[in-house]
C-alpha positions in Angstrom: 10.2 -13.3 -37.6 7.1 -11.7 -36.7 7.5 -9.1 -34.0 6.2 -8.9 -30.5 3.2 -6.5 -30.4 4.7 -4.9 -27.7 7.3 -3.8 -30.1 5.3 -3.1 -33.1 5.3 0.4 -34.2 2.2 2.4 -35.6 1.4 4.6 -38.2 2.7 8.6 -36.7 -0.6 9.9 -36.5 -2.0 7.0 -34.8 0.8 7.2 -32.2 0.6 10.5 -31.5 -3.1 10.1 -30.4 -2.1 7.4 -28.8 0.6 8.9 -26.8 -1.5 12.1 -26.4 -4.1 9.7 -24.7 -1.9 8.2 -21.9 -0.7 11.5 -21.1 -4.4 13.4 -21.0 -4.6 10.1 -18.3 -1.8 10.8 -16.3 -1.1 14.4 -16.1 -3.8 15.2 -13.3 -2.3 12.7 -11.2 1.1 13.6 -12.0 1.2 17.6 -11.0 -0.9 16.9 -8.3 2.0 16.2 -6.1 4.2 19.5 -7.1 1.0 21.2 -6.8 0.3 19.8 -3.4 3.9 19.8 -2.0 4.1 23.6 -3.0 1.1 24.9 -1.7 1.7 22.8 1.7 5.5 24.8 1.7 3.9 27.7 1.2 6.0 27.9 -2.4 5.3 31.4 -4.5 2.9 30.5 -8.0 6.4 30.6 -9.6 8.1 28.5 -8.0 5.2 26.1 -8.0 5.1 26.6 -11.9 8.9 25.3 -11.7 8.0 22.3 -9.2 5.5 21.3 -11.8 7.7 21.9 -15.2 10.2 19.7 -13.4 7.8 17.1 -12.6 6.6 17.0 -16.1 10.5 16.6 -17.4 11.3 13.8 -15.1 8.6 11.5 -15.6 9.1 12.2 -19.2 12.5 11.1 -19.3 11.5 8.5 -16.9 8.6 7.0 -19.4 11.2 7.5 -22.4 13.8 4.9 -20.9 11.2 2.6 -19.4 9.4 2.1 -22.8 12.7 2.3 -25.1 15.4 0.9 -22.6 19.0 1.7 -22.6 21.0 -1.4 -22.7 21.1 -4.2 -20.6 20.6 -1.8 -17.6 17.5 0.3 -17.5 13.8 0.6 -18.7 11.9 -2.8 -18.7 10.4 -1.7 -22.5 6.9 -2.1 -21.9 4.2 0.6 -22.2 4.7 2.3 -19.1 4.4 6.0 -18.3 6.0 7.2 -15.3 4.6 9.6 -13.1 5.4 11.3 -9.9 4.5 9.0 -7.0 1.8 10.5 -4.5 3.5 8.0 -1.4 6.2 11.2 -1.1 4.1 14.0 -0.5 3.4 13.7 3.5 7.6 12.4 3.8 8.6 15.6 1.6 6.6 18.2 3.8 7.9 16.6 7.1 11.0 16.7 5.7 11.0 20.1 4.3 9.3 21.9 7.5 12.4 20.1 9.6 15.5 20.4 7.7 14.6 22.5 4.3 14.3 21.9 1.3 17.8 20.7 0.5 17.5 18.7 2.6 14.7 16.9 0.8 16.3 16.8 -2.6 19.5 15.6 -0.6 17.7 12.6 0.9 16.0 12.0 -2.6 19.2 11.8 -4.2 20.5 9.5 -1.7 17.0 7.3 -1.9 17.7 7.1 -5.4 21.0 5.6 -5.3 20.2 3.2 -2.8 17.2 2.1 -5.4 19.7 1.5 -8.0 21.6 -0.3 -5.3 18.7 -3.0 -4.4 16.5 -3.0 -8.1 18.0 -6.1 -8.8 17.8 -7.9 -5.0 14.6 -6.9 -5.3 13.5 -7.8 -8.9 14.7 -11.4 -7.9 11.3 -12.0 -5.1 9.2 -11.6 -8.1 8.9 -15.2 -7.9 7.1 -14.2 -4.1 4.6 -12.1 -6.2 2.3 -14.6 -7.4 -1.0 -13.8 -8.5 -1.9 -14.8 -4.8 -0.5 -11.3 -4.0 -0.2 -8.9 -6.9 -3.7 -10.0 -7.7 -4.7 -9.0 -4.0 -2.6 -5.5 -4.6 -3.7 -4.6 -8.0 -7.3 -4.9 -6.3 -6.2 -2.5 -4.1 -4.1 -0.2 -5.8 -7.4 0.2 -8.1 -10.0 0.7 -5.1 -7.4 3.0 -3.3 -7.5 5.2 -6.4 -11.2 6.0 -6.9 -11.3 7.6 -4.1 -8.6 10.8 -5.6 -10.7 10.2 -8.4 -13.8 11.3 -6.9 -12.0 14.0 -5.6 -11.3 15.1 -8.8 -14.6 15.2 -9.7 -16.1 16.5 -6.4 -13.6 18.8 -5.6 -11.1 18.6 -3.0 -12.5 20.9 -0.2 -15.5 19.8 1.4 -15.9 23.6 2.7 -15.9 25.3 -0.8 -19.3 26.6 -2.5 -19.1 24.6 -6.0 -18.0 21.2 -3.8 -20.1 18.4 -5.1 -21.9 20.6 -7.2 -24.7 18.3 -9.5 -23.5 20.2 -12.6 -19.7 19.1 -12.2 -20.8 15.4 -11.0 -23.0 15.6 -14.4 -20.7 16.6 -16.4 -18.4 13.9 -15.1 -20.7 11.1 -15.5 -21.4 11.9 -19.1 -17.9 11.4 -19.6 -18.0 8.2 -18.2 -21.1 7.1 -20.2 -19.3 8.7 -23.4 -16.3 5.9 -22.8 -18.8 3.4 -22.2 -20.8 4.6 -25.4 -17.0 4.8 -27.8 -15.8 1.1 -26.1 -19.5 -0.2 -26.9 -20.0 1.2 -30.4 -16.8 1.9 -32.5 -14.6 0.0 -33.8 -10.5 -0.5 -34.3 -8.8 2.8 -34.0 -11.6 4.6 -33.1 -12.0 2.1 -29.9 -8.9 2.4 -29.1 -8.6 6.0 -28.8 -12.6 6.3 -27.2 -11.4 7.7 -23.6 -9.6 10.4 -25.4 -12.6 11.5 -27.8 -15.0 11.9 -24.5 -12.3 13.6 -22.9 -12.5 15.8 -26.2 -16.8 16.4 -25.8 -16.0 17.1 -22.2 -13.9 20.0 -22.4 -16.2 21.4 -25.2 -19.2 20.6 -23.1 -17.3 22.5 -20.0 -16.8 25.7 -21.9 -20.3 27.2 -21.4 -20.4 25.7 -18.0 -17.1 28.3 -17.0 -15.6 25.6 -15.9 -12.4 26.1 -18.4 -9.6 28.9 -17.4 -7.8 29.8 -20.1 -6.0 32.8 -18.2 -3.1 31.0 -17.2 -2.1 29.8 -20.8 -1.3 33.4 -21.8 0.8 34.0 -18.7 2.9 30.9 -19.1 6.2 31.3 -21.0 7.4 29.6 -24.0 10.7 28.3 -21.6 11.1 27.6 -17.9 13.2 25.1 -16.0 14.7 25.6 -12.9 18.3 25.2 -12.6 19.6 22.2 -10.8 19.8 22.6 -7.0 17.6 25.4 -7.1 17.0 25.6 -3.7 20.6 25.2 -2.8 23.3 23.0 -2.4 21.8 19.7 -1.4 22.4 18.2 2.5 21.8 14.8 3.9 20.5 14.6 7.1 20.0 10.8 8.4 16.5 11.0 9.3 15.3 12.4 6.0 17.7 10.2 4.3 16.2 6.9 6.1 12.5 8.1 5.1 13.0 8.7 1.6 14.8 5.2 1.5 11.6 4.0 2.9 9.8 6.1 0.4 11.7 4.2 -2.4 11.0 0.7 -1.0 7.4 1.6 -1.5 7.7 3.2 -4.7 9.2 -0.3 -5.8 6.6 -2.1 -4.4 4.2 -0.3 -6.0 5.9 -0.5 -9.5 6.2 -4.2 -8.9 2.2 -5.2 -9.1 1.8 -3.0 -12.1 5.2 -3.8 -14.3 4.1 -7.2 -13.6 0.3 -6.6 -14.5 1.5 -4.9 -18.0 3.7 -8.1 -18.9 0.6 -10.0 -18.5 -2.0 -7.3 -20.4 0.8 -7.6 -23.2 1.4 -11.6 -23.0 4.7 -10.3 -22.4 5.3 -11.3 -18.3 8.9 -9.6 -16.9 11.4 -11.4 -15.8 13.6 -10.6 -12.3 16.3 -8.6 -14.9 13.2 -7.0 -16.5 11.7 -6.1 -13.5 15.3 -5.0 -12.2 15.5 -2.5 -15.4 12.0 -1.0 -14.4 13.0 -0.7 -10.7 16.2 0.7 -11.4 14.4 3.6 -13.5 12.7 4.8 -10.5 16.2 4.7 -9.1 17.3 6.9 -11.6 13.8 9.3 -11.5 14.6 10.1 -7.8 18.4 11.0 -9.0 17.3 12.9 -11.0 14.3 14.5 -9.5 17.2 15.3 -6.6 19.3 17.7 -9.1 16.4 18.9 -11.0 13.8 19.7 -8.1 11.3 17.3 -9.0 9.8 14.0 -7.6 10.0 10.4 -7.7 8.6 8.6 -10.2 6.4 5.0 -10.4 4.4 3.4 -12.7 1.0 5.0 -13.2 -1.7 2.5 -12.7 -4.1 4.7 -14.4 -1.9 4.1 -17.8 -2.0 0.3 -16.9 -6.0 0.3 -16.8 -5.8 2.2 -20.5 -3.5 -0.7 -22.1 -6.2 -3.1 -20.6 -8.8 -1.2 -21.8 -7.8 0.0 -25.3 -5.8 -3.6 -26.1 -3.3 -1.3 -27.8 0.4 -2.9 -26.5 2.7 -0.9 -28.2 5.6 0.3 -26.4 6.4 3.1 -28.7 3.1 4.4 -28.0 4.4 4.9 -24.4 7.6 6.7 -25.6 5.5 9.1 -27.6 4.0 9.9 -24.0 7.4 10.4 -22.6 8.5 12.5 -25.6 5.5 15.2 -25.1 5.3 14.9 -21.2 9.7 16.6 -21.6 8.1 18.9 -24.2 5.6 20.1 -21.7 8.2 20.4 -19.0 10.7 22.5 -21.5 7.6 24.7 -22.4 5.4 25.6 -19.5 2.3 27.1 -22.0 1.6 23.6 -23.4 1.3 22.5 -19.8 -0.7 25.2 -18.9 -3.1 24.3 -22.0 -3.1 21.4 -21.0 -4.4 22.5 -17.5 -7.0 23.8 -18.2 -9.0 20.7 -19.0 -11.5 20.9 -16.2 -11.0 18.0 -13.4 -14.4 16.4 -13.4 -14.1 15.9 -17.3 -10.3 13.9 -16.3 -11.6 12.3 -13.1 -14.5 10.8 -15.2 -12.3 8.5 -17.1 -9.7 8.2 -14.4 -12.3 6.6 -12.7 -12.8 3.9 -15.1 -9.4 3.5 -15.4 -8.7 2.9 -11.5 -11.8 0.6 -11.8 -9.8 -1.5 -14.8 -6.3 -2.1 -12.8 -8.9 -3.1 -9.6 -9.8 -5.6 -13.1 -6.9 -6.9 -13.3 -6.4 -7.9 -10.0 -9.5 -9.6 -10.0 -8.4 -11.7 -13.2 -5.4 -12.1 -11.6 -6.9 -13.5 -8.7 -9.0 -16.1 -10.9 -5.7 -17.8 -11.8 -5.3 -18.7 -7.8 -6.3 -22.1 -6.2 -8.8 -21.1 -3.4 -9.3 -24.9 -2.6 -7.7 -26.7 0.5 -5.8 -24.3 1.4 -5.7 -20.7 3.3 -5.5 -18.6 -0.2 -9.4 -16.8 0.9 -8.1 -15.8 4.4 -4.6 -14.2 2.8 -6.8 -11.9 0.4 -8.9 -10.9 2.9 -6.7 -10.1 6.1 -4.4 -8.0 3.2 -7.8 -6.2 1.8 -9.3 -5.2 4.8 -6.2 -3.9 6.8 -4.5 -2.6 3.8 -7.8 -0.4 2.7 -7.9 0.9 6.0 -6.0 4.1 5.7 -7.9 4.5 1.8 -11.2 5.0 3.8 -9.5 6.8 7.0 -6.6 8.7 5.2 -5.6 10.0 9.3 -5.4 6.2 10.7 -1.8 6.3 11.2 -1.4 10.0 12.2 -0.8 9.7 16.2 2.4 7.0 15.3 6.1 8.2 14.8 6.5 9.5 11.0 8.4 6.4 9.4 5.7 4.5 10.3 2.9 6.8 8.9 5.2 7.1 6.0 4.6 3.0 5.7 1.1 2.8 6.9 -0.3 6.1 4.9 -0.1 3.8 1.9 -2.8 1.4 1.3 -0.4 0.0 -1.5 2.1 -0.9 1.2 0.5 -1.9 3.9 -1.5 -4.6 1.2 1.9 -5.2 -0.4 3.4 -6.1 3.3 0.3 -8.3 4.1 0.0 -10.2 1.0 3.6 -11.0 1.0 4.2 -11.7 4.5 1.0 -13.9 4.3 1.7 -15.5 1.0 5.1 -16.6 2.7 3.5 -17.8 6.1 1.0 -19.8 4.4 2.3 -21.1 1.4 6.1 -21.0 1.9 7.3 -21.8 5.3 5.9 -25.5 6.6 3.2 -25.3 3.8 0.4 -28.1 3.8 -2.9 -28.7 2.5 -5.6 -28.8 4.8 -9.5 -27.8 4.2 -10.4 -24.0 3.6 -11.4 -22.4 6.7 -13.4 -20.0 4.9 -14.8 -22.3 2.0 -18.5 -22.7 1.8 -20.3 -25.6 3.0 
């Protein structure tokens, strides 16, 4: 019996590229949180450097049991890297300024149970998730994202000298015209492992620019992990437990719309106790990000973009990715090589690779009958609310914190619409009557 792509494995040196190249993708994305969490805390560098090797080992285990599974009970076993999800950052520092910092590795714990509690309640509305509405949210997810990714190419203070500096937005776009070059002109392999190869050029091409630090590779040591509880026994106090909680929901949410937009890149669509496997191993990320001092994981959309992009469907290729992200969180002077890739060489691809989940959604959305019936008005009442805080990150900032906890996402507030519309329209008293919005 012929296998399933998605469980085909590869020659080793072609995985490891492979795997090398989802985690170039991810890894700017991923420390950005402990990087932005400890400098909001006011953290020392080394504790920081901690933050982040913790990160790295969580989403690595996290990737490891979402591509290879463990029974019937986690990891959906797809190609799916796992990275530390950005909708925790403004809940952690609220958190942590209020209670401490136990007390925000106590309410992660406590999030992560209760998302092993409801990954399989919630797996089983995938059936609400139609393209109808994780079309509308991969859309969403992928326009949301460009904007970090300019910022990674920008810079992220508007006040600082170098900010939008031509050479840096040069340097970025001839990144981008390198992966449209590789796609365009090679072939097999070579295709496939294009965004990696112009990441490659970039960082050589950044070198006499003084754009690369080395100096932090020969300061990192060859072992550091914090030990569990670092910051101290962990308490629960019921506020911070509640927002975490909430934190969870929209980390599953999130997950959802892009476990669900793999199974279709790989023709291998997730069922409700697939899904429940993949929701479960965020569970288990916050569990463990809880005991180790790290984060939350979800699926990265940027990896999603890559499978689309690269039409390479292995799973395995994914677990190679989870293998090296624990080996960069065990030793911190990989990490730190890895670091020093310059930003506007990564944000160039990520760019393209937020722009191919917003793909997706767009092919997911040609699968939807527009015709007599209210489909055009759903998409557009959840895209235009739900990019609202994308383009005015502050919308929600005079309302109590659960609710800017909610409506800071983009993700969720689109999730919330396009579901809660879907059902309005299309569930409850549904009937077929001309399109409102359908041109004459």
């Amino acid at each position: 019996m012929t296998k399933h792509p998605v469980d085909e494995g590869l020659p080793a040196g072609r995985l490891t590229l492979l795997g090398l190249q989802h985690m170039s993708i991810m890894y700017a994305g991923s420390v950005a949180v402990p990087l932005i969490v400890g400098s909001a805390l006011k953290l020392d560098p080394a504790t920081i450097g901690l933050l982040v090797n913790a990160d790295l080992l969580v989403a690595g285990i996290a990737t490891l049991i979402q591509a290879v599974g463990i029974g019937k009970v986690l990891g959906i076993r797809l190609p799916v890297v796992a990275g530390a999800t950005f909708s925790v950052v403004n809940p952690m520092i609220l958190i942590a300024s209020q209670y401490g910092l136990p007390a925000v590795y106590g309410a992660m714990l406590a999030s992560g149970v209760f998302g092993l509690l409801i990954a399989k309640p919630f797996a089983k509305m995938i059936r609400f998730f139609p393209p109808l509405v994780s079309g509308t949210l991969l859309l969403v997810i992928g326009v949301s994202l460009v904007g970090p990714g300019a910022a990674m190419i920008a810079g992220h203070d508007s006040s600082a000298p170098d900010y939008a500096a031509p050479s840096h937005i040069a340097l970025a776009f001839g990144v981008i015209a390198l992966v449209v070059f590789f796609t365009r002109v090679l072939r097999g392999f070579a295709n496939q492992v294009g965004p990696l190869l112009a990441l490659v050029i970039g960082l050589v091409v950044a070198v006499p620019m003084g754009l690369v630090h080395g100096d932090g590779i020969g300061d990192a040591g060859w072992f550091g992990l914090a030990s569990p509880f670092h910051f101290g026994a962990p308490t629960f106090p019921i506020a911070a437990v509640l927002s975490m909680c909430v934190v969870m929901l929209v980390t599953f949410t999130e997950s959802t719309a892009d476990l669900i937009a793999v199974g279709e890149i790989t023709g291998r669509p997730p069922t409700d106790a697939d899904l429940a496997r993949g929701l479960a191993t965020d569970g288990v990320s916050a569990v463990l990000g809880g005991v180790m001092n790290s984060f939350p994981d979800t699926a990265f959309a940027q990896n999603v973009g890559l499978v689309q992009m690269t039409g390479v469907r292995s799973r395995w290729v994914a677990a190679v990715t989870g293998g090296v992200l624990v080996l960069m969180g065990l030793v911190p002077k990989i990490g730190a090589f890895i670091a020093a890739i310059p930003e506007p060489v990564i944000g160039g691809v990520a760019v393209v690779m937020f722009a191919m989940v917003a793909a997706v959604g767009v092919q997911n959305l040609r699968k939807v009958e527009f015709s007599g019936n209210h489909n055009t008005f759903v998409v557009a009442v959840a895209l235009g609310v739900g990019l609202l805080p994308a383009f005015v990150p502050d919308f929600f900032k005079h309302f109590p914190t659960w609710l800017q906890t909610i409506g800071g996402s983009p993700i969720t507030v689109t999730a919330f619409l396009a579901f809660s519309l879907n059902l309005l329209f299309n569930h409850l008293g549904q009937r077929r009557e001309p399109d409102l919005l359908k041109a004459p």
